[in-house]
N, C-alpha and C positions, 0 to 999 in steps of 0.2 A: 524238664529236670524233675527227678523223684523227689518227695518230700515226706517229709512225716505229717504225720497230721493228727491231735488229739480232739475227740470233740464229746466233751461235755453235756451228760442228755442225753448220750446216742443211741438210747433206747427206746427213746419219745418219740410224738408223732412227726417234728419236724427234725430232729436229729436223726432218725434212724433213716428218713430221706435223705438226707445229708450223706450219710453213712453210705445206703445201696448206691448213688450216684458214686461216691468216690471209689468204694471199690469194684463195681461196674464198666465205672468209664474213664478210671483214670490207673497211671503205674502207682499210685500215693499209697504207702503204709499208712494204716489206719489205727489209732490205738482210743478204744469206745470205752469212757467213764459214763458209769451210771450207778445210783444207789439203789435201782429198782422197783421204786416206790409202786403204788398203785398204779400211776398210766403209763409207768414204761412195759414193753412187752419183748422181750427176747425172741416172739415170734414173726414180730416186725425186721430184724434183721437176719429171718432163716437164710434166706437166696446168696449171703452173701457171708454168712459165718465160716464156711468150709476152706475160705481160699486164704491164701497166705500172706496176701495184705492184710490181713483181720485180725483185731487182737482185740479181748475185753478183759477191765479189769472193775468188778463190784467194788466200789468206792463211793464213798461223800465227801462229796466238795468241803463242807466245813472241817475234814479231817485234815489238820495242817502237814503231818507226817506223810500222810499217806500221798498225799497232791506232791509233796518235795520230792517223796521219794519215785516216785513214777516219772517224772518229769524227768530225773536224773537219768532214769532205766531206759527210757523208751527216747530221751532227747527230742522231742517236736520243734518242729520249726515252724507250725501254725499250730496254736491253741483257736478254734470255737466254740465256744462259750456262750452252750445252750441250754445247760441243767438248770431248769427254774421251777418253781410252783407256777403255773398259769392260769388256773379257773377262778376268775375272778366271783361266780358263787364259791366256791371253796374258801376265798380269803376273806368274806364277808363272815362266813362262821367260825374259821380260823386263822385269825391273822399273824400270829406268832409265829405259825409254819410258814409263813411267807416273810416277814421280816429278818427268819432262823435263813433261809436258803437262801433266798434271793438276794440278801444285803450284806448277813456274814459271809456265805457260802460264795459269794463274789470276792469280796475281802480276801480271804482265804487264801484261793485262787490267787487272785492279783501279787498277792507277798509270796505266794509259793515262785509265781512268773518270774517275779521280777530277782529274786534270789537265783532263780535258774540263768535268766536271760545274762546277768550283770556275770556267770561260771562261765559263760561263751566266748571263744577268741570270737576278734572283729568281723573276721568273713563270715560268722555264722550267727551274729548279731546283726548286722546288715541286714539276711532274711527272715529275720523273726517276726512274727504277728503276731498279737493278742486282738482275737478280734469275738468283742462281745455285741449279743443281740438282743436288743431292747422292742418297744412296743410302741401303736401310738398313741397307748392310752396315756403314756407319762403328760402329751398336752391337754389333756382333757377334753373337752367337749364343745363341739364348732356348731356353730349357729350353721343355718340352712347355706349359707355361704361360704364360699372362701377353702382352701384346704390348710393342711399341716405341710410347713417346709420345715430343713433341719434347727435352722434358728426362729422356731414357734419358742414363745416361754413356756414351761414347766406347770403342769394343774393339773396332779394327780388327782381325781377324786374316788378311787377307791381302794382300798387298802395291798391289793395286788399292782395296782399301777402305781401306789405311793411306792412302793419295795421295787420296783424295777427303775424308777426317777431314780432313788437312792443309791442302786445300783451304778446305772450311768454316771449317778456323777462322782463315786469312788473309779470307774476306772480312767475318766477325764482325770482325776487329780493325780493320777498312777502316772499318765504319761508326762502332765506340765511337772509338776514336781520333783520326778524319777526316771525320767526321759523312757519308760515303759512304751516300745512299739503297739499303740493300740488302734483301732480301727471299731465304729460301730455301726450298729444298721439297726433303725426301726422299720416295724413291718407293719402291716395290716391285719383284719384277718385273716387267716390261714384255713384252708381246708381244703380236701382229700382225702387217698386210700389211707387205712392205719392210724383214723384219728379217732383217739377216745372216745366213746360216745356219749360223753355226758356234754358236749359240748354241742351248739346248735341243730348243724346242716346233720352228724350223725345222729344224735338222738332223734331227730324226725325223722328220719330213712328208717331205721330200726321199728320205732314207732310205728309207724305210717306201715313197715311189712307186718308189723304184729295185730296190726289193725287197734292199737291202744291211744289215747287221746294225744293230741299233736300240741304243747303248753305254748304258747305266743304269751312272750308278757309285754304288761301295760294293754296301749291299741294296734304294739304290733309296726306301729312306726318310727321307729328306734332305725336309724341307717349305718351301713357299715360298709367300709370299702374293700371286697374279698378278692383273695390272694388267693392262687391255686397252690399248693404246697411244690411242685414241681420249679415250677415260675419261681418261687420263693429261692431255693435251692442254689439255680444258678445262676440269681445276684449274690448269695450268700457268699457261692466262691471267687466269686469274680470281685467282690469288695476282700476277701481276705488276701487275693492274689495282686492287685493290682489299684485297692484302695490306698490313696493321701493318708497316712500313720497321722492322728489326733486327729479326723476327719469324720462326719458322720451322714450316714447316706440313707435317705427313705426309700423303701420298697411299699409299695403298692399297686394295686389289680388295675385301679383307674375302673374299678364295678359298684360305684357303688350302687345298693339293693337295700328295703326295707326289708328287717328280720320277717313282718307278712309276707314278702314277694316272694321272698327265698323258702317258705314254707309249702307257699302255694305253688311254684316250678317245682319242688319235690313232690308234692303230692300228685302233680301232671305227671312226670316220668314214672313214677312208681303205678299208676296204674295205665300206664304203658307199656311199660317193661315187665310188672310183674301183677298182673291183674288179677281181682281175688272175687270173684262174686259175690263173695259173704261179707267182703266190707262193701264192695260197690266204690261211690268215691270219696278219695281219701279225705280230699279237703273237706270234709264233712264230720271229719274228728279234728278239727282247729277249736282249741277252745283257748280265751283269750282270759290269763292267769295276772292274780297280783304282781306288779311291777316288782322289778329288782331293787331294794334300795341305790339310791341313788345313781341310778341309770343314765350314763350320759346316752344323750339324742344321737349327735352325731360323729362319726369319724370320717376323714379324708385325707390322704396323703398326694403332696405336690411330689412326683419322682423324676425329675425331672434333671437335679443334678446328678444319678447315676446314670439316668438316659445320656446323657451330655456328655459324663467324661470317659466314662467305659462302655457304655452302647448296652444297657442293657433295657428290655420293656417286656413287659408279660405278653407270655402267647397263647394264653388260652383267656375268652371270653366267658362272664360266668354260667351262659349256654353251654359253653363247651365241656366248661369244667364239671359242672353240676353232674352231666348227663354221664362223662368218666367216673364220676366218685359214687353214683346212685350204684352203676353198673359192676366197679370196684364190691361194695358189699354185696350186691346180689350175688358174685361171684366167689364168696370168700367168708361162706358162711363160719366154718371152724374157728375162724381167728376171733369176731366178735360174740358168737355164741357163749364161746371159754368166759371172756369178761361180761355178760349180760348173766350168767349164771353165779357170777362168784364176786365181783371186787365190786361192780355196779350195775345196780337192775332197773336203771332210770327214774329214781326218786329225787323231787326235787330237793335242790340246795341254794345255800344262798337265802336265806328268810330270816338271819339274823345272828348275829354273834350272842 
């Protein structure tokens, strides 16, 4: 069955997968909010802007008029709910732009939803979803053991994971209190083609081709449990399609890697794939930089109830992923060049509000 489908962010790195997947591989009208900010890029959904599934409309989520009124126009029957601030260096120096989007900019949203949802006869209330995607930073930080399941407790510790906790639990109270079709998923990290580069695994590929220093902070043993953006994708739809409404499902790679590891497997591919005699090798621009405030050690997710009730689990290994996303930018210079020239030229962030 056709559906509408609005998604929030769809210009970001994991929304605009979101996006090429649905109008790719599905009949789904597609209607892409975003306010444009620095990491979303318009040129992340070329392939798939021409067809007539596709509709964008420049908007911010905290604009209450504008969210009522689109929802009217275009009628969705899944909201995804992925427009967020995400670089948690960025919320370290600015946190108000993460409290402003992530908490009101949710808010928002949710009273636009539910105003919409409560104008629908029953048969088209029945398939409505509101399905928001959270992080697994909102549990904080796991000793060498154990992982994150959906009922871990709540220990934001940085000012990006306090605003998406805060989030979650505005649209938890949307549905107990307002009966709001919602559905959520935390993920891990993320990464692949069309990811900002100020974020790890790109800024070292970028790096690492430029031959410029490779920043590891602390010693480098910081663990994270990564998520291929693909993989991501088609949990994302499969929890908005056929997720338990008030229900909350963790996605994760089951990779986890030391941010050193992950440095050093790129710096292997890249002088693999794109071998430069005048840096020689890469890993030899690893230079190991002041810690993040307040860095948690470790992440890990249990995913085990989406595995269970909808049969989903990641397909790509972070061998396999790695070796796609190096290969990805070596092939795709134009898209990151534009942003290495203009919105961010790899300067560190995150050293202090």
């Amino acid at each position: 069955m056709t559906k509408r489908v609005m998604v929030t962010g769809g210009a970001g790195f994991i929304g605009s997968a979101v996006v090429r997947h649905l109008v790719g591989s599905t009949p789904n009208a597609v209607m892409v909010v975003d306010k444009l900010t620095y990491a979303a890029n318009l040129g992340s959904l070329a392939s798939v802007s021409k067809s007539r599934q596709f509709a964008f409309a420049q908007l911010d989520i905290c604009d209450a008029a504008s969210m009522g009124g689109l929802m009217t126009s275009f009628k969705p029957d899944v909201i995804i709910h992925l427009a967020a601030e995400s670089h948690v260096d960025r919320s370290i120096d600015a946190p108000s732009l993460f409290i402003e989007t992530n908490m009101r900019g949710t808010y928002t949203l949710l009273d636009a939803a539910l105003r919409y949802f409560r104008s629908l006869q029953p048969s088209a209330r029945a398939g409505f979803r509101f399905h928001h995607i959270s992080t697994d930073e909102v549990f904080g930080s796991l000793d060498p053991e154990g992982l994150f399941h959906e009922e871990s407790p709540y220990q934001p510790n940085s000012p990006y994971a306090a605003s998406k906790a805060g989030a979650d639990h505005l649209v938890r109270a949307w549905h107990h209190t307002f009966g709001l079709p919602v559905v959520l998923s935390s993920c891990s990290n993320n990464y692949g083609p069309y990811q900002f580069p100020e974020k790890l695994i790109p800024l070292t590929i970028l790096n690492g081709l430029e031959g410029k220093r490779l920043p590891v902070y602390g010693n480098g043993r910081n663990v994270r449990d990564w998520l291929y953006v693909d993989d991501h994708v088609e949990a994302l739809l499969l929890v908005a399609e056929r997720g338990v409404t008030g229900r909350s499902y963790n996605v994760g790679g089951s990779n986890e890697w030391t941010n050193l590891a992950v440095v050093k497997a790129i710096c292997a591919l890249l002088d693999e794939l794109a071998p430069d005699p005048a840096i020689r090798r890469r890993e030899r621009l690893i230079e190991f930089v002041a810690d993040r405030p307040g860095h948690d050690q470790r992440y890990a997710i249990d995913a085990r109830r989406i595995t269970n009730e909808l049969g989903w689990r990641a397909r790509e290994t972070m061998e396999s992923g790695l070796r796609k996303t190096v290969q990805w930018y070596l092939d795709n210079r134009p898209w990151w060049e534009r942003i290495r020239s203009g919105v961010y030229r790899g300067e560190r962030l995150g050293v202090g509000a």
